[in-house]
N, C-alpha and C positions, 0 to 999 in steps of 0.2 A: 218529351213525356211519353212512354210507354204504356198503351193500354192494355187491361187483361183480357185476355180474350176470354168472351163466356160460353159454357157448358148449354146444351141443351138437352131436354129431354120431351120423348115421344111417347105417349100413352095412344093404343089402337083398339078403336073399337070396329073400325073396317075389315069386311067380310074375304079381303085380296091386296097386297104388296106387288105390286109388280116387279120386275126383274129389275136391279140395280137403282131402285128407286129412289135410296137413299144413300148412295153408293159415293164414296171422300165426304161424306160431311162427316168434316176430321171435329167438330166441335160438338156433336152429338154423343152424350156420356149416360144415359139412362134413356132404356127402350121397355115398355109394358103392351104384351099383347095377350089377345087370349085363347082359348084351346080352340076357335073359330078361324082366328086369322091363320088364309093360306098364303104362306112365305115363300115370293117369288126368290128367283136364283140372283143372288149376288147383293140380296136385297140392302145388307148392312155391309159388303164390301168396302174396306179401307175406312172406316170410320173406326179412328184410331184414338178416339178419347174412349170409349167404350172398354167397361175393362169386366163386367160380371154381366150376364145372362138367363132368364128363366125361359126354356123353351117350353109353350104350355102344350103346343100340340105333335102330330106325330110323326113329321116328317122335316129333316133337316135339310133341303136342297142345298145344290150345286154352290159352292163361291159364295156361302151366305153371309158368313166371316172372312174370308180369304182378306189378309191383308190388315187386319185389326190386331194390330202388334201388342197392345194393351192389355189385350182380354186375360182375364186370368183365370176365369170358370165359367162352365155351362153346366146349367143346371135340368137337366132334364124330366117332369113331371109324368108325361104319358106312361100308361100302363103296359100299352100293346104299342109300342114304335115301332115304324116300317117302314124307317132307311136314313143314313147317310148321305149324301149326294160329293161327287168327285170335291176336293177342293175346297169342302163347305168350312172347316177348321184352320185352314191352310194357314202358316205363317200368323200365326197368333201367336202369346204369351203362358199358352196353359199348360201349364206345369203338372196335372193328372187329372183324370179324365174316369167318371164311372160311366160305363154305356148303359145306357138305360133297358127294361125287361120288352123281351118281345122277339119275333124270329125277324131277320131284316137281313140286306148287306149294308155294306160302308164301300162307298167309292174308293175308286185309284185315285190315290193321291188326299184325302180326306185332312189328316193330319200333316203332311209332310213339311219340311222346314220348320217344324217346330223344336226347335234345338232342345227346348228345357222342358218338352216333355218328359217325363221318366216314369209317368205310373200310369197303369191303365189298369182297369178292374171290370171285372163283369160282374154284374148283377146276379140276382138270384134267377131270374129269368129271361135274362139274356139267351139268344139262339143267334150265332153269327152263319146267315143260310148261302153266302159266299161271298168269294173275292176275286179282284180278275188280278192288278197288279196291287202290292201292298200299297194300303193305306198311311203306313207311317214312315214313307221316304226320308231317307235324312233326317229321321229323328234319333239323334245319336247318341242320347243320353236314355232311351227306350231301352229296358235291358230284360225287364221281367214282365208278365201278368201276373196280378192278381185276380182271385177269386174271392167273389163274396156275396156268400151260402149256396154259389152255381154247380148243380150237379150235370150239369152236361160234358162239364170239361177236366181237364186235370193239368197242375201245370209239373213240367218235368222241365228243371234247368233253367226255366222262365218261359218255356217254349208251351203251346198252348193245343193241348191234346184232347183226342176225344175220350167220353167219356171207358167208353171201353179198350182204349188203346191201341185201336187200331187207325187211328187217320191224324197225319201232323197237320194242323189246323191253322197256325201262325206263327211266326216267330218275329221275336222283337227285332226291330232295324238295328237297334246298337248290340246286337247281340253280336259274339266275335267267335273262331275254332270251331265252327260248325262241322261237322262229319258225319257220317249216317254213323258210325259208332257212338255220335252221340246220344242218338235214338234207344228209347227201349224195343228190344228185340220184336217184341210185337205190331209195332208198326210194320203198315203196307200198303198204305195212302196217303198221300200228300195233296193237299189240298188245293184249289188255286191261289195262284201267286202268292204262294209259301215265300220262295226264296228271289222273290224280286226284287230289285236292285243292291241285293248284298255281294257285294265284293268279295267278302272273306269266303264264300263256297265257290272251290275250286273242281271241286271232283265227285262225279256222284254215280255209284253201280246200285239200278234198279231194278237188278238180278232180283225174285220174289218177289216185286211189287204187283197190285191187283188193277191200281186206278192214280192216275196221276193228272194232277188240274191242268187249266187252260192257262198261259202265263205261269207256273209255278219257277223257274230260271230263269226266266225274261230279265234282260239288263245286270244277270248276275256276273257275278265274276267267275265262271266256272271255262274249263277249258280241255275237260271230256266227261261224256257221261257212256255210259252202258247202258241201254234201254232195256235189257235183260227180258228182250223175246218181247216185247207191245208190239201189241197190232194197230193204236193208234198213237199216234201222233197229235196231242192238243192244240188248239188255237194258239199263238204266240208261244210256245212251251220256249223256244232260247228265242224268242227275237229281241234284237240289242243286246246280244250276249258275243260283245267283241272280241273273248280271249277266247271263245270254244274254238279247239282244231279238231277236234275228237270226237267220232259217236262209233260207236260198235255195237252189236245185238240187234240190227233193225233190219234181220235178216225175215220180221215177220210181217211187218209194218205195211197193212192195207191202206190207210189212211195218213195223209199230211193238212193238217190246218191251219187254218189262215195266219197268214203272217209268224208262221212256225221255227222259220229260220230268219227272217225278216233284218238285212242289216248285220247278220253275221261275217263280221269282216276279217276273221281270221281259218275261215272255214272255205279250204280248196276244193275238198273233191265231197262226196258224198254218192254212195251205194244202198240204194232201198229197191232191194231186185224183185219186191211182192208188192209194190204200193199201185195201186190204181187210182185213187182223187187225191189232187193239189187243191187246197183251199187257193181263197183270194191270198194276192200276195206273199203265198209262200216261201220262196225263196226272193220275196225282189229286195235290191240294193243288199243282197250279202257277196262276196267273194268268192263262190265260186267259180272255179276254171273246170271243171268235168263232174260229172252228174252220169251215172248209170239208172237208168228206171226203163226199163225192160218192158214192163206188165203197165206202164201208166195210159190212163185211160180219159181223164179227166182234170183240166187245169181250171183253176178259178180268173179271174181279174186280176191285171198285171201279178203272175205266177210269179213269171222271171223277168219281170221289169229292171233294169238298170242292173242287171250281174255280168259277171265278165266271162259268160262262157264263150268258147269261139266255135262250137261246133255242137250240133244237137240233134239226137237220131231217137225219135219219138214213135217207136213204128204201129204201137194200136192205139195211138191218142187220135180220140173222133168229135170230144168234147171242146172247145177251146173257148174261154171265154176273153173279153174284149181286152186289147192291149197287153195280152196276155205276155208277148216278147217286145214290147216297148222299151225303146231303148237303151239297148243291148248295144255297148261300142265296138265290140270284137267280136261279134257274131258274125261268119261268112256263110255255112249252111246248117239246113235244117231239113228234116224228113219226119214228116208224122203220120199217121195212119190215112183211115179212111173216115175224113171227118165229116160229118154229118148236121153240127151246128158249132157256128162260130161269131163272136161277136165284132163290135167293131176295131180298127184301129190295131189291128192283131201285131201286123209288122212295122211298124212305124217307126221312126228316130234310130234306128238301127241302123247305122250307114255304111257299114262292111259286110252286111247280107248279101250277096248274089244270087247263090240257089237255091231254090226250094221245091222238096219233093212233096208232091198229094198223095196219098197210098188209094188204092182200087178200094173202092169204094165213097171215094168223098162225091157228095153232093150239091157243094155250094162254098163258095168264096165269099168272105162277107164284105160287106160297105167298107171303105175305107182302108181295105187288108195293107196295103201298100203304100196309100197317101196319107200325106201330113199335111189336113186343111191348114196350119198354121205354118208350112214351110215358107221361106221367102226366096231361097236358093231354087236354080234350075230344073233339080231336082231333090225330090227329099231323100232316097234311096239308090247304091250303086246295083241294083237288083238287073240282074242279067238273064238268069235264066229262072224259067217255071215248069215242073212238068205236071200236068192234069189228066187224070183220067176220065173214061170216056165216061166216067158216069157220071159226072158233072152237069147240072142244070143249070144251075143260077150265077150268074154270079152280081155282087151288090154295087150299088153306085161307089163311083173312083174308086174303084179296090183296085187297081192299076195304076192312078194315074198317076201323072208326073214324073215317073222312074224311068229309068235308065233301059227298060228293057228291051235285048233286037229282036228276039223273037218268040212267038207261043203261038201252039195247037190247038184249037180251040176245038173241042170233038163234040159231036152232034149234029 
């Protein structure tokens, strides 16, 4: 004998939901809250009898749906909404979607997997105030926005513009033949993570461009752009963008942000002969073999973690921050300026390092420069030679140890 399994339903009059609280109760089919309760992250996760929604108050966090295959609509009441949260939609059944009024962002990743999305509409009062990596990953049946009675925007082609025409704002994930010809001429801004993980944009000259988002290529499929004269460089602007070979124009480029190149694994050399600051992880785990940066001054947290350059001549970098060349398998030497602060664990797991030069002026070696608390081998590094100058003070616990090295000068 087979029994039915039964439905339940949750009516709240509690003041907080905690995180995942009701997270696979797959038999939970009706939930009533009110514009009071605040909805912890992931709260209705995986509870996959759940198939319609009235969200009464103004913020949808992290994973709140993620996983609720069912769902077929959300119903949003607030006047003034103030946000999204990464993932809160994820892998549900909704089929279109109005975003409710109010300025906000929508997380990375918000909607994605949602295959049978295909409508998204803005409200009258809708203000979308950013985006880092699209929200609608993999939603492949996303082709258009709608608008409805929103004057802040305009859609051209399905693509979602500002109102005066000057800034690409989104574009749908299933959207295909992207080109900047696609664009009305007036565009000269692209928004953040415009074009994140679309495959179809190959090739982009930002020759005229004014402003360009943080993540806008990230993950895309593109495989040269023309930076057409920027001076900055965005947070994530290609990282995870495995088919780029190609950049040209970054002949003005002051600035590299975090995680900028991040994972670019078909990207060998690169030339940014005016840039002074490396964000965090800017180049780590992408492929490069040769890097020219002349004028660099400043590298963030694992910069060039795990890349494959073999050789690096850094001559006014005085900034470095921690781990900055962690991990580097074909690194033998390096020469950087006159560094003045550095964090820890700088040279570590790099095991074809030998030399390394300090330029006149450095003041201090940090903790750990050289060792790997976690080595279990004789040594963590084939590190042979050091040269320091005499202006050297400090230098930090084990920033030596356990290497290879026969000999250094130690002035003072």
């Amino acid at each position: 004998m087979h029994r039915r399994r039964r439905s339940a339903a949750v009516s709240f009059s509690l003041r907080f939901g905690g995180k995942n609280a009701f997270a696979k109760c797959t038999s939970l089919s009706e939930v009533t809250t009110s514009a009071a309760t605040d909805i912890g992250e992931g709260l209705f996760s995986g509870c996959t009898a759940l198939t319609s929604f009235e969200l009464k108050g103004d913020i949808l966090p992290a994973n709140t749906f993620n996983g609720c295959r069912n769902l077929r609509s959300v119903t949003f009441t607030s006047g003034e909404f103030r946000g999204i949260g990464e993932l809160a939609l994820a892998n549900t059944g909704i089929t279109g979607i109005t975003l409710p009024a109010g300025e906000y962002t929508i997380g990375k990743g918000a909607f994605s997997s949602d295959s049978r999305l295909a409508r998204v509409t803005l409200s009258a009062g809708t203000v979308i105030s950013g985006l880092s990596e699209t929200p609608f990953a993999y939603c492949t049946s996303f082709t258009e926005f709608e608008l409805d009675g929103n004057v802040n925007y305009t859609v051209h082609d399905g693509m979602l513009i500002s109102a005066d025409g000057r800034t690409l704002v989104a574009v749908p994930y299933g959207k295909t033949g992207i080109t900047a010809s696609s664009l009305p001429e007036s565009v000269v801004a692209l928004s953040s993570g415009v074009f994140s993980g679309m495959k179809g944009v190959t090739s982009w000259d930002l020759t005229g461009y004014t402003s360009v988002g943080a993540y806008a290529f990230a993950g895309s499929g593109v495989t040269s752009v023309n930076l057409g004269g920027l001076t900055d460089i965005p947070d994530g602007l290609f990282s995870g963008c495995r088919s780029l070979t190609t950049l040209t124009g970054a002949e003005n480029v002051r600035t590299v942000g975090a995680s900028a190149f991040a994972s670019c694994l078909a990207l060998k050399s690169l030339e940014l002969p005016a840039a002074e600051t490396a964000g965090e992880g800017a180049f780590r785990s992408s492929a490069l073999t040769s890097v020219s940066l002349p004028e660099l001054r400043t590298v963030g947290d694992s910069a060039f973690r795990a890349t494959k350059l073999t050789s690096l001549s850094l001559p006014k970098l005085s900034v470095i921050g921690s781990s900055a060349f962690y991990g580097m398998p074909s690194l033998t030497d390096i020469t950087v300026g006159g560094v003045t602060s550095m964090g820890t664990t700088v040279f570590v797991a790099s095991p074809k390092l030998r030399t390394v030069t300090f330029g006149e002026g450095t003041t201090l070696i940090g903790s750990c420069a050289f060792f790997d608390p976690n080595a279990t081998t004789a040594a963590s590094s084939s590190l042979e030679s050091v040269t320091l100058p005499a202006s050297v003070k400090t230098i930090g616990a084990y920033a030596f140890a356990n290497t290879k090295i026969t000999s250094i000068e130690i002035p003072g």
